[in-house]
C-alpha positions as CSV (number, residue, x, y, z in Angstrom):
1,X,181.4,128.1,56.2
2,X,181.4,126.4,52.8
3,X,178.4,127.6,50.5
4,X,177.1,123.4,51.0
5,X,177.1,123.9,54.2
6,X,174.8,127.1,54.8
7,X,172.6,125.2,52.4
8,X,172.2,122.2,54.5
9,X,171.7,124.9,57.5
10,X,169.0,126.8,56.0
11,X,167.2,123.4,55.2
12,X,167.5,122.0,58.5
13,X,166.2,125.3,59.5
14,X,163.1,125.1,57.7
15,X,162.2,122.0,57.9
16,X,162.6,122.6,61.9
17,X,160.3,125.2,61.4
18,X,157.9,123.2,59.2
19,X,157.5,120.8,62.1
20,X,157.3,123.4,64.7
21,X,154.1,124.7,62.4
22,X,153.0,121.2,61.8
23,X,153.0,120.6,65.9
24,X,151.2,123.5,66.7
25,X,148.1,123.2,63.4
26,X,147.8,119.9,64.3
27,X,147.9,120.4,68.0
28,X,144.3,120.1,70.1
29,X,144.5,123.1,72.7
30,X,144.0,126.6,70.7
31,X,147.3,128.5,70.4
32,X,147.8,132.3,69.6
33,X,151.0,134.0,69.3
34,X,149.8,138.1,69.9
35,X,151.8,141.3,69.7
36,X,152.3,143.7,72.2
37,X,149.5,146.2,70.3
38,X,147.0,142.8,71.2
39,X,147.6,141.6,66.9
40,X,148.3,138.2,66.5
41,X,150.9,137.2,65.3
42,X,150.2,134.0,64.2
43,X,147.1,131.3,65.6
44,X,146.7,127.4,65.4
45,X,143.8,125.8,63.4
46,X,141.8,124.7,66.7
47,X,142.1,128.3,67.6
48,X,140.0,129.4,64.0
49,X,138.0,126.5,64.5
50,X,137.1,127.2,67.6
51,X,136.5,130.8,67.7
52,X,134.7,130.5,63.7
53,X,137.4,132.6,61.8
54,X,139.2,131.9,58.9
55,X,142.5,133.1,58.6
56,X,142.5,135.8,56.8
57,X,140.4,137.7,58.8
58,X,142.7,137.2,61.7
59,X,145.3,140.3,60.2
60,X,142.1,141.8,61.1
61,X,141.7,141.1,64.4
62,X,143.4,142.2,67.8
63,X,143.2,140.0,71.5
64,X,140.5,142.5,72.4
65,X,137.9,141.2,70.2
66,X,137.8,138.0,70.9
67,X,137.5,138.2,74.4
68,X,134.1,138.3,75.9
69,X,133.0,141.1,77.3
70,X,132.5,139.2,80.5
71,X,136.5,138.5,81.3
72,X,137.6,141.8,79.7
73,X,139.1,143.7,82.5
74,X,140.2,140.3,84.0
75,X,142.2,139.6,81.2
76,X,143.7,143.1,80.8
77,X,145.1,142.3,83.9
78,X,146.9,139.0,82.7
79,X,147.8,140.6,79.3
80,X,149.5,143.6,81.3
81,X,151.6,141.2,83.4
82,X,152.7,139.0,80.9
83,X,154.4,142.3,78.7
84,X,156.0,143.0,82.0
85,X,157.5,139.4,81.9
86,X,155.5,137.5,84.6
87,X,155.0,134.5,83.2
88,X,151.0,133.2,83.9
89,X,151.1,129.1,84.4
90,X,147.2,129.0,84.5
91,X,144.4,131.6,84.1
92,X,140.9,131.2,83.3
93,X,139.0,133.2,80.7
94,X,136.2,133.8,78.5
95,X,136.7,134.0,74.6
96,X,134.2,135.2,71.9
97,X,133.1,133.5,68.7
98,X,133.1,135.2,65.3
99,X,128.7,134.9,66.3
100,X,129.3,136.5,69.6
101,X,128.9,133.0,71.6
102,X,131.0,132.9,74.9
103,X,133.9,130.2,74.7
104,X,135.1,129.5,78.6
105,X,138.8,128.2,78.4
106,X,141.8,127.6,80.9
107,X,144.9,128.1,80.0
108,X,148.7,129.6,80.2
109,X,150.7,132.6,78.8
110,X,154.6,133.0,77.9
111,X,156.6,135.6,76.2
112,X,158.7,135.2,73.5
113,X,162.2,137.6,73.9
114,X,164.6,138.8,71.1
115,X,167.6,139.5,73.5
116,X,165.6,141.1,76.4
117,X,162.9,142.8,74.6
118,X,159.2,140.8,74.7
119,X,158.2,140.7,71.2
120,X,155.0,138.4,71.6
121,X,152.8,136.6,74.1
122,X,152.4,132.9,73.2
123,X,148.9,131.4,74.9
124,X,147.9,127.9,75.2
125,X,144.3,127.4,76.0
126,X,141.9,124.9,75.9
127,X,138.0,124.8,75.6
128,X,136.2,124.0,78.8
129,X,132.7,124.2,78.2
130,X,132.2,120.6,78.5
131,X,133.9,120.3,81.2
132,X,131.9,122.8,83.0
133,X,129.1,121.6,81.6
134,X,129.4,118.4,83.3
135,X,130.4,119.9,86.3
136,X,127.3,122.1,86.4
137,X,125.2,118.6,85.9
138,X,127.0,116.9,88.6
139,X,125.8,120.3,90.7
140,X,122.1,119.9,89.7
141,X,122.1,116.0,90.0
142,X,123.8,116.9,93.5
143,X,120.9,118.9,93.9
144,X,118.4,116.8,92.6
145,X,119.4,113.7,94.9
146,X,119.5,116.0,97.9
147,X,115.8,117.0,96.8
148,X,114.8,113.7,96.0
149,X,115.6,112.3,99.2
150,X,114.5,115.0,101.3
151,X,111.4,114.4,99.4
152,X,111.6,110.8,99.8
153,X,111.7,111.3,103.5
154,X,108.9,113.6,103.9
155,X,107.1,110.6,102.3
156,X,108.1,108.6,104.6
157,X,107.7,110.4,107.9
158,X,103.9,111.0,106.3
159,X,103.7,107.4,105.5
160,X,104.6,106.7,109.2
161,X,102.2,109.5,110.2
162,X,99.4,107.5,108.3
163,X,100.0,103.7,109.5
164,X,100.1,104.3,112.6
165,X,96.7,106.2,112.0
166,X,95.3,102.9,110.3
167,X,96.7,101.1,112.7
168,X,95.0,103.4,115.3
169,X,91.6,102.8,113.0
170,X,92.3,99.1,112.3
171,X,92.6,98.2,115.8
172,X,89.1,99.3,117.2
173,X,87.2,97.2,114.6
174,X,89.2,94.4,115.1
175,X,89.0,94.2,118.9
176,X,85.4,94.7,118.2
177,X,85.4,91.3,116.5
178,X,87.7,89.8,119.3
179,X,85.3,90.4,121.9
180,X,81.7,89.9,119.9
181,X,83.5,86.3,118.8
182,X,84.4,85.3,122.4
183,X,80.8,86.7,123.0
184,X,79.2,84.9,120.7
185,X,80.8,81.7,121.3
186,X,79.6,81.8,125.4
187,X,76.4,82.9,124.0
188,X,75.8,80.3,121.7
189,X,76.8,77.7,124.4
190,X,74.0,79.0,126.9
191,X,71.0,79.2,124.1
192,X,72.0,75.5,123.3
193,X,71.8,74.5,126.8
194,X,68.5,76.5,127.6
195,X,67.1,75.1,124.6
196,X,68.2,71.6,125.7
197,X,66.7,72.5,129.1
198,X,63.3,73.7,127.8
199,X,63.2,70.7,125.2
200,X,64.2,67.9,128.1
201,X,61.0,69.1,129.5
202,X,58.9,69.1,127.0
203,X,58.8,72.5,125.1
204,X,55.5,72.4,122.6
205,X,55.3,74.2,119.3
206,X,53.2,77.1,119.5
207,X,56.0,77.5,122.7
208,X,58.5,77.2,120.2
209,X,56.9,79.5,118.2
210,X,56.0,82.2,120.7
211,X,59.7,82.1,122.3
212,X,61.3,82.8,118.6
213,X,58.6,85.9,117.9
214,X,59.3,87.2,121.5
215,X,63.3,87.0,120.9
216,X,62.8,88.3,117.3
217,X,60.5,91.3,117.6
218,X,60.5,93.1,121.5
219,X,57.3,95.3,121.6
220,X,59.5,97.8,124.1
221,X,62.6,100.5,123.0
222,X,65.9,98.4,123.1
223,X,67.9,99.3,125.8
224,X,70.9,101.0,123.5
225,X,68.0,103.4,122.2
226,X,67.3,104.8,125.8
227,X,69.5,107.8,128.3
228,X,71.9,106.2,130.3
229,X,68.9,107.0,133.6
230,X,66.4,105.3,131.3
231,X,68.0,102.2,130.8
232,X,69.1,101.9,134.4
233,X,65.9,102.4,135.8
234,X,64.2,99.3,133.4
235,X,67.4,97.1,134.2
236,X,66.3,97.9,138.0
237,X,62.7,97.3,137.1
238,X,63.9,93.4,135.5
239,X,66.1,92.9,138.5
240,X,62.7,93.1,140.7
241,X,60.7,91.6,138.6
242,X,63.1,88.6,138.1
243,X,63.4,88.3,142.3
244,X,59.8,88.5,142.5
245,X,59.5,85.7,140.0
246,X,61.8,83.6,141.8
247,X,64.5,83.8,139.0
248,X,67.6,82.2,140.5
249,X,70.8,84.6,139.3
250,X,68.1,86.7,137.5
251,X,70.5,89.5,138.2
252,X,73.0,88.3,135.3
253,X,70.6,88.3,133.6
254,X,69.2,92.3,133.8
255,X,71.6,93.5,131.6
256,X,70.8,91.6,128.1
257,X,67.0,90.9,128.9
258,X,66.9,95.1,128.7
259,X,69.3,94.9,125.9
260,X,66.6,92.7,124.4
261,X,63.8,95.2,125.2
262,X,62.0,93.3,127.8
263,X,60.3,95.3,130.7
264,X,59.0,94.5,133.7
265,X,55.3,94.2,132.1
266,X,56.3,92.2,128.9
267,X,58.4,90.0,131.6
268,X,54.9,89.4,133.9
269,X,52.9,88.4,130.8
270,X,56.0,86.1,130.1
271,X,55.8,84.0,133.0
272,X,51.9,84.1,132.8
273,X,52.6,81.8,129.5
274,X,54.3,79.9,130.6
275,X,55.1,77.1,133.4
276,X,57.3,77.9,136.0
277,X,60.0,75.4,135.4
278,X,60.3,76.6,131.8
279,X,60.6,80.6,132.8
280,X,64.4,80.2,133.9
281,X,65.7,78.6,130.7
282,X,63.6,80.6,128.8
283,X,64.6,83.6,130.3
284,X,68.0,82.5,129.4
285,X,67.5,81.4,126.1
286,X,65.7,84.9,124.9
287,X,69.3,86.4,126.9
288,X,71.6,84.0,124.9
289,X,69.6,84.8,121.6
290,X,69.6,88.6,121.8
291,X,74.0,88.3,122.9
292,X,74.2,86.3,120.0
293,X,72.4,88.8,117.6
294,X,74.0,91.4,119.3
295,X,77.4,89.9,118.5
296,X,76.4,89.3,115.0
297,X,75.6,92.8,114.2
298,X,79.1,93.5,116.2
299,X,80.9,91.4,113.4
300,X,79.1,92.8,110.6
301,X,79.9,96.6,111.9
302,X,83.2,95.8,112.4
303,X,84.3,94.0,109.1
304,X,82.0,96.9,107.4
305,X,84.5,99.1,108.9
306,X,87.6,96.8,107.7
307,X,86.5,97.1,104.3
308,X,85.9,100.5,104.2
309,X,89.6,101.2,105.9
310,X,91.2,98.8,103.1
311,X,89.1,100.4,100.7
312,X,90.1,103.7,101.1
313,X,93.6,102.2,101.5
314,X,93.4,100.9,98.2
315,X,91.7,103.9,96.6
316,X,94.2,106.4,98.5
317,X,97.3,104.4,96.8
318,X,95.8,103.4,93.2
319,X,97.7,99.9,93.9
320,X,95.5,98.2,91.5
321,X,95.1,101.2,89.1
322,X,96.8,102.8,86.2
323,X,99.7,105.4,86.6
324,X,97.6,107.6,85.0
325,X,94.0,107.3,84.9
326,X,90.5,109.7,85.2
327,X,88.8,110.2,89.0
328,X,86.5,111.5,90.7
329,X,88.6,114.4,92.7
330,X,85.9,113.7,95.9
331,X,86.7,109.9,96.1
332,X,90.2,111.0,96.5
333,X,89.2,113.0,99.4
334,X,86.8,111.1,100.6
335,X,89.5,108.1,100.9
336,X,92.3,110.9,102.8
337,X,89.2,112.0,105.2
338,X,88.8,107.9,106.2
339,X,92.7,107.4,106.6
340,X,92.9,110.7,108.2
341,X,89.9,109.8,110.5
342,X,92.2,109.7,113.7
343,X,93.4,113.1,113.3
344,X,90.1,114.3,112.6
345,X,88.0,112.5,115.1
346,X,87.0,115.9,117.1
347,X,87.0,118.1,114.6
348,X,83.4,119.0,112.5
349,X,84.3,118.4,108.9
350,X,81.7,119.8,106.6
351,X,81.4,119.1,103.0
352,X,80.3,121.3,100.6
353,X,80.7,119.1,97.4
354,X,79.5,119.5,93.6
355,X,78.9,116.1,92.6
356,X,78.0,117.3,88.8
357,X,82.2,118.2,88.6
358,X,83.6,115.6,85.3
359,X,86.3,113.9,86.1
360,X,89.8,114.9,86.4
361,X,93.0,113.5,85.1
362,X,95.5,112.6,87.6
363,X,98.8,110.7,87.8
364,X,99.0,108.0,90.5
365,X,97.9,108.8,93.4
366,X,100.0,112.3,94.0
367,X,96.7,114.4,94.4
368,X,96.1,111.9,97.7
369,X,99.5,113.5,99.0
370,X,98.3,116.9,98.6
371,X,94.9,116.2,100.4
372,X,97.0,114.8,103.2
373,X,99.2,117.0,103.4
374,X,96.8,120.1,103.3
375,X,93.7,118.5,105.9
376,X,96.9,117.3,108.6
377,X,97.8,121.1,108.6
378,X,94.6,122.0,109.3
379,X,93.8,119.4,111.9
380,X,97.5,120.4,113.7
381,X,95.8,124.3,112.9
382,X,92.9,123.6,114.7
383,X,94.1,121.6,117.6
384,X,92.1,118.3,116.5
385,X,89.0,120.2,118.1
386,X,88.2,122.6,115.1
387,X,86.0,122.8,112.1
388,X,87.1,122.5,108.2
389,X,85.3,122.8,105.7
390,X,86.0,121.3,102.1
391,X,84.3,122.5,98.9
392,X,84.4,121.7,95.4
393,X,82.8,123.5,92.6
394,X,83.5,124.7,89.0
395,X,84.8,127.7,87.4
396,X,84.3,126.9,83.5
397,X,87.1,124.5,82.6
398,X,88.3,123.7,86.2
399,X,88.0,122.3,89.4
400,X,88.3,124.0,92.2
401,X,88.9,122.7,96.0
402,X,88.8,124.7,98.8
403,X,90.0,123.2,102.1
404,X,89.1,126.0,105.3
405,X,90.1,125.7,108.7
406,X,89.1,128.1,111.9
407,X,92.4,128.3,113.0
408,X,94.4,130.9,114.3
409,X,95.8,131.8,111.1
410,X,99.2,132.0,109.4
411,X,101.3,134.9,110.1
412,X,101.5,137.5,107.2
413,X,105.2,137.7,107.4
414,X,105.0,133.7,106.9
415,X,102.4,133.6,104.3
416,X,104.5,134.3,101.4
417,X,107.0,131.9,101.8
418,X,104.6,129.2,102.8
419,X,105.3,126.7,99.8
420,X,108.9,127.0,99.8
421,X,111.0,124.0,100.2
422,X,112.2,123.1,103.9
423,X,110.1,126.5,105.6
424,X,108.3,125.4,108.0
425,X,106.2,127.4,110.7
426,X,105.9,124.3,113.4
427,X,108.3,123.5,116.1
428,X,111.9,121.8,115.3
429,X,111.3,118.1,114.7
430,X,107.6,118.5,114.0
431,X,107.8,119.1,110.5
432,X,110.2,118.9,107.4
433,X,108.7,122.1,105.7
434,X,108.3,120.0,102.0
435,X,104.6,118.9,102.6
436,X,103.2,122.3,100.7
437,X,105.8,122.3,98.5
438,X,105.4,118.8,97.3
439,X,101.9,120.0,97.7
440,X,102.9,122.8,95.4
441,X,104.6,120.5,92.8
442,X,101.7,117.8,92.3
443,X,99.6,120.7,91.8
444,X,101.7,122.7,89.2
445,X,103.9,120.7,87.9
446,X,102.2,117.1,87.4
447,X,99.2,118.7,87.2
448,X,99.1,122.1,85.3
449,X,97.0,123.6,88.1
450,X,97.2,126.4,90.4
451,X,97.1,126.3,94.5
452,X,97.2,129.4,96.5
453,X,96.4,130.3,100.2
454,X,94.7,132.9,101.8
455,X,94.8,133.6,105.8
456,X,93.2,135.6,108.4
457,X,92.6,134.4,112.2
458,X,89.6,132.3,112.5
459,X,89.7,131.4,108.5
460,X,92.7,130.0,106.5
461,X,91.8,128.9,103.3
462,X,93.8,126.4,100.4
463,X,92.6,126.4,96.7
464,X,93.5,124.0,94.3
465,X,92.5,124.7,90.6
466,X,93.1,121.8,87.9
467,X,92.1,121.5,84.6
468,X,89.3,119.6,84.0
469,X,89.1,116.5,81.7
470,X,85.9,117.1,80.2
């Protein structure tokens, strides 16, 4: 070969070479090229970048000390196959920063041979700590939505556990009204037409007068304040009376005249004021007037009771409040006792309140969930026929709510685990087990505040601490 041409070799040479280094610097994955000792023979710029060197300190280094302590023997393992000649096509590892920081990468190895002797492992690896990164937040977003809507659930099977409690509470008052305004109508109708009787013949004014005061003000125990014998005996007493009088139908009658308060006497010194035409419709009319009253007060009871339900609907939700606002912590339980008036219905709920407490800041209306969620379990402790007590008091800068049942306790072995997420001590179906631990997270989390539990049979207690706003 001419001396030209091992010239134009040599340069093709190099300049092969100078692309092969300017490939490999400029390349993204990190590259090494190590010895069989573990020195390196030569690395890439996104390997220095990477692990924080500069390269002259690599002549300085061996495989061993950048590898984390973490994938050591693991990648002993790889380093020893590769010098035997297995090729590795993927491995996962753990690299070390010049600071010590742990680098995870994925990657492969191959040797490099002069004839059939391996004189260097070249690895390719790449940084995957993003990746991983991501992945773990796709895990813990996983997680999250699986909480959320287990959570979102237990809402709503304690929403449906509430409305059809309302409902339960709704519906009494308002078949109250039903009936009191179908009463009242057929009672009206019969004091017009006494009153038209009693006019058509010739009603005077000091009659008028005296039928209004005896309507208005009976001298005698209405018959709702007697015992059931008591007011059976007087309605037995107007029945003869009314016969004796020649009443015709005086035994429809019996019933509202006691209502009324009439007796037998007041009804004699009745008829001895007036004529005997005018004792029927007035009879009548002083029934009619007292069913009308009657139904009046039924109506007022009832829509009392309305607005009180709504009310404590409205205070239970905070629809027309603030996200977050300052309460009084016993309207909040006053409201979860009146939605919660079904479940509660036979058992004797005592309140041992301290009305001086400030008031306490609260998001929403999550401390309503905990309420709820802590009274149902007592009510399901004590069988609906129980007694709880709730208490409120302060201890320096907090407020502090106990809520005791007398029921038969929680187990010891159950007791510590009693505000973990999905543990539940009722039967399958009855509960989701995230009541006390949403409990538990209102409380510590929204809250800053503290709730622990203490059980014995006969006397379980729940205490809630929070911080107090003032």
């Amino acid at each position: 070969m001419s001396e030209q041409s091992q010239n134009e070799a040599h340069l093709q040479l190099a300049e092969s070479e100078q692309r092969y280094r300017a490939a490999i610097d400029n390349a993204h994955d990190m590259i090494q090229s190590v010895r069989p000792d573990g020195t390196f023979e030569f690395v890439n710029k996104a390997w220095l970048d990477t692990l924080g060197y500069s390269q002259d300190e690599v002549a300085d280094l061996d495989i061993w000390s950048v590898i984390h302590g973490s994938s050591l023997e693991h990648c002993q393992l790889f380093f020893s196959k590769a010098l035997g000649g297995e090729p590795i096509p993927y491995m996962e590892a753990v690299f070390r920063t010049k600071t010590g920081d742990p680098v995870p990468v994925e990657g492969s190895v191959t040797d490099r041979y002069i004839g059939e002797t391996i004189i260097a492992t070249h690895g390719f690896f790449r940084n995957i700590s993003e990746r991983l990164h991501a992945e773990e937040l796709e895990r813990e977003n996983a997680v999250l939505i699986r909480d959320e809507q287990a959570r979102y659930l237990e809402k709503m099977a304690a929403l449906g556990k509430l409305s059809a409690g309302l409902a339960h509470e709704l519906n009494n008052p308002a078949a109250a009204v039903s009936r009191a305004s179908a009463r009242l109508t057929e009672a009206l109708a019969q004091r017009d037409q006494a009153l038209n009787t009693l006019v058509y013949q010739g009603i005077t004014k000091d009659q008028c007068r005296r039928l209004t005061a005896l309507a208005a003000a009976p001298l005698q125990p209405r018959a709702e304040q007697l015992t059931p014998l008591a007011r059976d005996r007087r309605e037995t007493e107007i029945e003869e009376v009314l016969d004796e009088l020649g009443v015709a139908r005086g035994w429809s009658l019996t019933a509202g005249l006691a209502e009324a308060g009439q007796t037998a006497t007041s009804l004699r010194d009745l008829a001895a004021q007036v004529s005997p035409t005018d004792l029927e419709p007035t009879l009548k009319w002083v029934d009619a007037t007292n069913a009308t009253r009657e139904s009046v007060e039924v109506l007022a009871r009832s829509s009392r009771r309305i607005t009180e339900l709504v009310q404590a609907v409205k205070g239970y939700t905070h629809m027309d409040r603030a996200v977050e606002q300052e309460v009084d912590v016993h309207d909040g339980i006053e409201s979860t006792l009146t939605i919660l008036n079904h479940a509660l219905r036979d058992v004797t709920v005592t309140r041992d309140f301290d009305h001086s407490l400030p008031q306490i800041r609260v998001h929403g209306n999550t401390l309503n969930q905990v309420w709820t969620n802590i009274l149902d379990n007592a009510a399901d402790a004590t069988d609906g026929t129980g007694a709880v007590t709730i208490r409120t008091r302060r201890d320096g800068d907090r407020a502090v709510i106990e809520i005791a049942d007398d029921g038969p306790g929680i187990p010891k072995e159950h007791l510590h685990r009693i505000f973990e997420p999905f543990y539940t001590t009722k039967p399958q179906g009855a509960g989701t087990g995230l009541g006390l631990d949403t409990a538990w997270r209102i409380i510590t989390e929204e809250h800053g505040g503290t709730i622990t539990v203490e059980s014995q049979p006969g006397h379980t207690v729940f205490t809630v601490s929070l911080p107090l706003t003032s």
